[in-house]
Residue frames as a rotation matrix with the C-alpha (Angstrom) as fourth column:
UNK 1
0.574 0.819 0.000 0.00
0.819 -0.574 0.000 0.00
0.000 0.000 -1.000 0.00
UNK 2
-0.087 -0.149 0.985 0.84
0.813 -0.582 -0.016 3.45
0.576 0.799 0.172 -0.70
UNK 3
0.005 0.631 -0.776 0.81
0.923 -0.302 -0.240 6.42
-0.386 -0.715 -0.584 1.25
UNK 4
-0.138 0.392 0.910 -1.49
0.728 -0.583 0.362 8.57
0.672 0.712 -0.204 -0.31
UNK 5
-0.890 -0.202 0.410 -1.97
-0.133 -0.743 -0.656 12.25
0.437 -0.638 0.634 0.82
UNK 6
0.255 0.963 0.090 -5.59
-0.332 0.000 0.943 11.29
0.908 -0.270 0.320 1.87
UNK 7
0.610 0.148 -0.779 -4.43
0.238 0.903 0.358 8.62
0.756 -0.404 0.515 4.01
UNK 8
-0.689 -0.717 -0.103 -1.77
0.635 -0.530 -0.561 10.62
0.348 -0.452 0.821 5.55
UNK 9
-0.383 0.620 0.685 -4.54
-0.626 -0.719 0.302 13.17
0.679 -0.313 0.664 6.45
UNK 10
0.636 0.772 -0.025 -6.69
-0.329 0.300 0.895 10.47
0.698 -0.561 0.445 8.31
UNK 11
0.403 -0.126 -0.907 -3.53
0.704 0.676 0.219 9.03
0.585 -0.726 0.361 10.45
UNK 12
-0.854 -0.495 0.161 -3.09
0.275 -0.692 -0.668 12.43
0.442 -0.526 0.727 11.52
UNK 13
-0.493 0.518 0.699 -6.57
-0.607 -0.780 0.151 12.90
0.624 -0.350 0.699 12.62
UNK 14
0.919 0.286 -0.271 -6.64
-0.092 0.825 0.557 9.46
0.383 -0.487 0.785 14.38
UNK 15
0.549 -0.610 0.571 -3.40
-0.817 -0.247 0.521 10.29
-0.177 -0.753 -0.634 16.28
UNK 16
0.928 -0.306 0.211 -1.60
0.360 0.880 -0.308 7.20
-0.092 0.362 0.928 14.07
UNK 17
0.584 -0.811 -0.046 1.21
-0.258 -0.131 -0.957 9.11
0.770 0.570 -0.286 13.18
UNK 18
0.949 -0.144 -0.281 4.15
0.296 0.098 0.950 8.29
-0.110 -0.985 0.136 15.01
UNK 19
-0.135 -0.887 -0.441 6.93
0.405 -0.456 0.793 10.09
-0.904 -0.072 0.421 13.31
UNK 20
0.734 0.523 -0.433 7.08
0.331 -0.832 -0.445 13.04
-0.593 0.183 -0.784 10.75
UNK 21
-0.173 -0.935 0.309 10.12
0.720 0.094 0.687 13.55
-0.672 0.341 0.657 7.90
UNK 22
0.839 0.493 -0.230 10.72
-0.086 -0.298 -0.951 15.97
-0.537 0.818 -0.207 5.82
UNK 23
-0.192 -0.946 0.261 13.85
0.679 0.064 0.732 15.40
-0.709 0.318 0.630 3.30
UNK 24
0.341 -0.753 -0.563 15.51
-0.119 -0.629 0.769 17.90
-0.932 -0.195 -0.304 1.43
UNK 25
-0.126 -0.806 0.578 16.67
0.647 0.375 0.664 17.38
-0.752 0.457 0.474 -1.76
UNK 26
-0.761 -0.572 -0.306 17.07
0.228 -0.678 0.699 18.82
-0.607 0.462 0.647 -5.18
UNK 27
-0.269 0.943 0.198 13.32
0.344 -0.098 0.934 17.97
0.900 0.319 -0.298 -6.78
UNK 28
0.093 0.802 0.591 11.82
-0.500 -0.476 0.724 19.39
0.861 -0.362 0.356 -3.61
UNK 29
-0.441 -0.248 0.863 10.86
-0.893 0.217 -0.394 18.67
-0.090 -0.944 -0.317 -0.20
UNK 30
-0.114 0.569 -0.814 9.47
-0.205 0.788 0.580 15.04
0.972 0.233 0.027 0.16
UNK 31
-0.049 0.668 0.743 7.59
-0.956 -0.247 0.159 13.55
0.289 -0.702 0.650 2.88
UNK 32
-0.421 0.269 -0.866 8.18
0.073 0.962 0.263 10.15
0.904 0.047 -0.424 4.37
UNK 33
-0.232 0.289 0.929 6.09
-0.964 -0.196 -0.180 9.07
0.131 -0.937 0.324 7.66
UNK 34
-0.966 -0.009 -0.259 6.07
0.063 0.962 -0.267 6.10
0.251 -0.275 -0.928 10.27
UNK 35
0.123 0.857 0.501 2.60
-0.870 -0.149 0.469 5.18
0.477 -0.494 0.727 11.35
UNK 36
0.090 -0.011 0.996 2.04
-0.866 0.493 0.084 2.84
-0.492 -0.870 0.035 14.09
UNK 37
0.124 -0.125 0.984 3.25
0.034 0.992 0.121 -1.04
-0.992 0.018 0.127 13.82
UNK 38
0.656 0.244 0.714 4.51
0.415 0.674 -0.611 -0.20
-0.631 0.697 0.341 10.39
UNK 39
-0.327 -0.909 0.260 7.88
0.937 -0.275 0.218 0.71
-0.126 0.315 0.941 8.29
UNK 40
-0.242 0.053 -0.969 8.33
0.040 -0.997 -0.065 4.40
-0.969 -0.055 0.239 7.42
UNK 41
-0.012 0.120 0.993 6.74
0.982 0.191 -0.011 5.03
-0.191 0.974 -0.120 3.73
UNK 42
-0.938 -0.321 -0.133 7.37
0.174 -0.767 0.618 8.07
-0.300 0.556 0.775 1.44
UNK 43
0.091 0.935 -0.343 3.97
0.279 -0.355 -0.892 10.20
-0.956 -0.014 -0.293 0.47
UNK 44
-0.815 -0.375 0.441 2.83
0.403 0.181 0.897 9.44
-0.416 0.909 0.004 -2.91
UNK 45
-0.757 0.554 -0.347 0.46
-0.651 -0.679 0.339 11.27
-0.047 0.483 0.874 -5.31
UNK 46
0.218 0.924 0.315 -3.08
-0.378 0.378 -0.845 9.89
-0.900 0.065 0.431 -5.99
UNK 47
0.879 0.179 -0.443 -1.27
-0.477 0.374 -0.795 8.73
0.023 0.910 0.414 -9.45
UNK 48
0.871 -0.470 -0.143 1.47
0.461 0.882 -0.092 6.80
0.169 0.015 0.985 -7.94
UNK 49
0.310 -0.865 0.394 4.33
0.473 -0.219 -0.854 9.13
0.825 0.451 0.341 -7.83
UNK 50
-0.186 -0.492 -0.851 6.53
0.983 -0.096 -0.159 10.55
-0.003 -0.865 0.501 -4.98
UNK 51
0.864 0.481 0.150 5.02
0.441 -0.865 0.239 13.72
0.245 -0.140 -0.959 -3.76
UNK 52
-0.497 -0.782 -0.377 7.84
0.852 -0.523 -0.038 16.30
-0.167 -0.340 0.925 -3.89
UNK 53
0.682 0.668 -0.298 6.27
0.664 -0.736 -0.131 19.65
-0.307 -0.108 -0.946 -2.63
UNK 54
0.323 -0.809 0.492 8.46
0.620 -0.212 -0.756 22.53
0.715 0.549 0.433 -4.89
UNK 55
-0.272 -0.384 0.882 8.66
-0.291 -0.841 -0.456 25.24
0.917 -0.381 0.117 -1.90
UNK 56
-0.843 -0.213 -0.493 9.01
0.299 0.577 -0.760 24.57
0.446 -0.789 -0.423 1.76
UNK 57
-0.759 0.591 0.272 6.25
-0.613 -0.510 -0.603 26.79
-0.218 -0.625 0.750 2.87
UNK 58
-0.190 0.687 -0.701 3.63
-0.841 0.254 0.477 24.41
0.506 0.681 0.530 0.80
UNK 59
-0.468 -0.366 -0.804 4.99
0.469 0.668 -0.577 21.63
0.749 -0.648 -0.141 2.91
UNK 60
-0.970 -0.237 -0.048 4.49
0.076 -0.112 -0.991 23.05
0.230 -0.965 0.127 5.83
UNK 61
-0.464 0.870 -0.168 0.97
-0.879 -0.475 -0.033 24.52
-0.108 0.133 0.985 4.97
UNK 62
-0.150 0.265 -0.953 0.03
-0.629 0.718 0.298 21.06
0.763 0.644 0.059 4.17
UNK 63
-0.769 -0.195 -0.609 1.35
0.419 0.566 -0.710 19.20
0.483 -0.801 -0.354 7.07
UNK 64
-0.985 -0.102 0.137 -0.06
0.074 -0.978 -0.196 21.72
0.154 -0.183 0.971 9.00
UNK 65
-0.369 0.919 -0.140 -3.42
-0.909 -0.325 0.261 22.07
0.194 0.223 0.955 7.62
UNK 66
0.006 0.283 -0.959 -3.84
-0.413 0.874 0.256 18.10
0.910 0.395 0.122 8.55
UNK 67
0.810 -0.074 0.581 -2.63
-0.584 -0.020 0.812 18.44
-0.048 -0.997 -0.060 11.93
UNK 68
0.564 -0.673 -0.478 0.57
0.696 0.699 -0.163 17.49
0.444 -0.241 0.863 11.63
UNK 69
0.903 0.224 0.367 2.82
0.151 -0.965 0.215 19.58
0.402 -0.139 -0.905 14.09
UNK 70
0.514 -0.844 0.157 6.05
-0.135 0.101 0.986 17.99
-0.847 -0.527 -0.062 14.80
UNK 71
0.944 -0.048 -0.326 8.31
-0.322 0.074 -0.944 17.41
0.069 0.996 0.055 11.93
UNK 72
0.197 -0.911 -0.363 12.14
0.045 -0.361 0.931 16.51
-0.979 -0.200 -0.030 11.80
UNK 73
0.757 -0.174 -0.630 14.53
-0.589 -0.600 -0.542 17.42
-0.284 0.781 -0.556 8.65
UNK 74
0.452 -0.529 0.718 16.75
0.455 0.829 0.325 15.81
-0.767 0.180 0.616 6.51
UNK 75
0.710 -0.124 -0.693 18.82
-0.520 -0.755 -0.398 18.42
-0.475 0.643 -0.601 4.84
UNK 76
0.472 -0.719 0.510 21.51
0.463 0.694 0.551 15.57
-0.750 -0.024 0.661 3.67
UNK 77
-0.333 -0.226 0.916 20.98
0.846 0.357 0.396 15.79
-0.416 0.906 0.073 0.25
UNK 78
0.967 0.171 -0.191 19.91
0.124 -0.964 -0.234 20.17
-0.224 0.202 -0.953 0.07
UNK 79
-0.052 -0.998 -0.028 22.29
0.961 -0.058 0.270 21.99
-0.271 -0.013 0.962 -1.20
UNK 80
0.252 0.509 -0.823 21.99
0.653 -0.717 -0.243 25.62
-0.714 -0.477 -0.513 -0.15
UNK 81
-0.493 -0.722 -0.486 24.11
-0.036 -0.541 0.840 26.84
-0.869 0.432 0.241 -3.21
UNK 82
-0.782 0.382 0.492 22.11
0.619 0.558 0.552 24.94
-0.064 0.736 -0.673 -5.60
UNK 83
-0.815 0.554 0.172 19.05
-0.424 -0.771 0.474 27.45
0.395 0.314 0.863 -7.45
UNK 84
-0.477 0.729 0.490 15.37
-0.412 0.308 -0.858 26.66
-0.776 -0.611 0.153 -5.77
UNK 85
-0.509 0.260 0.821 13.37
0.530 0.845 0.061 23.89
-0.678 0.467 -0.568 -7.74
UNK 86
0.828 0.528 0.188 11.28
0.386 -0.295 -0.874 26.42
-0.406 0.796 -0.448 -9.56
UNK 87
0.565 -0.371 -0.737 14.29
-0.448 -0.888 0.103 28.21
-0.693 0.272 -0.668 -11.12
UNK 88
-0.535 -0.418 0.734 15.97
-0.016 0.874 0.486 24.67
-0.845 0.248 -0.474 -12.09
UNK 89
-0.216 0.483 0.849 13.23
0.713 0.672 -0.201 24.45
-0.668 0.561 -0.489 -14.33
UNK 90
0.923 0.263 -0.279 13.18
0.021 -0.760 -0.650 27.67
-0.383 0.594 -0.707 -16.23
């Protein structure tokens, strides 16, 4: 199974989550979360694909807006020199 942003929404509002990632990288921020009695999975689009949000604030607003309020970071793989995901693409 998949975790879809729906589904992420309900195990935050049933108090399932039990840990909160965001990672860093060069396509955007991505989103992985543990929920109870089960491995950590990466948040995927309603069409299968890894949800990379392009600007942190979206992320957050998102999390956020589900009730998610703790978060940690994974800046491994940011590089702060590197141009922001919308500019990459112009």
């Amino acid at each position: 199974m998949k975790l879809t942003q729906k589904f992420l929404a309900m195990a935050a509002a049933t108090q399932s989550l039990e840990r909160t990632e965001i990672h860093a990288t060069a396509k955007g921020f991505t989103v992985t979360a543990k929920l109870r009695k089960q491995e950590p999975e990466k948040l995927f689009t309603d069409r299968g694909e890894v949800r990379a949000f392009k600007s942190w604030n979206t992320c957050m607003r998102y999390l956020r807006s589900i009730g998610v309020t703790h978060v940690t970071v994974d800046m491994t793989e940011w590089i702060p020199e590197a141009l922001s995901v919308k500019e990459q693409k112009e």
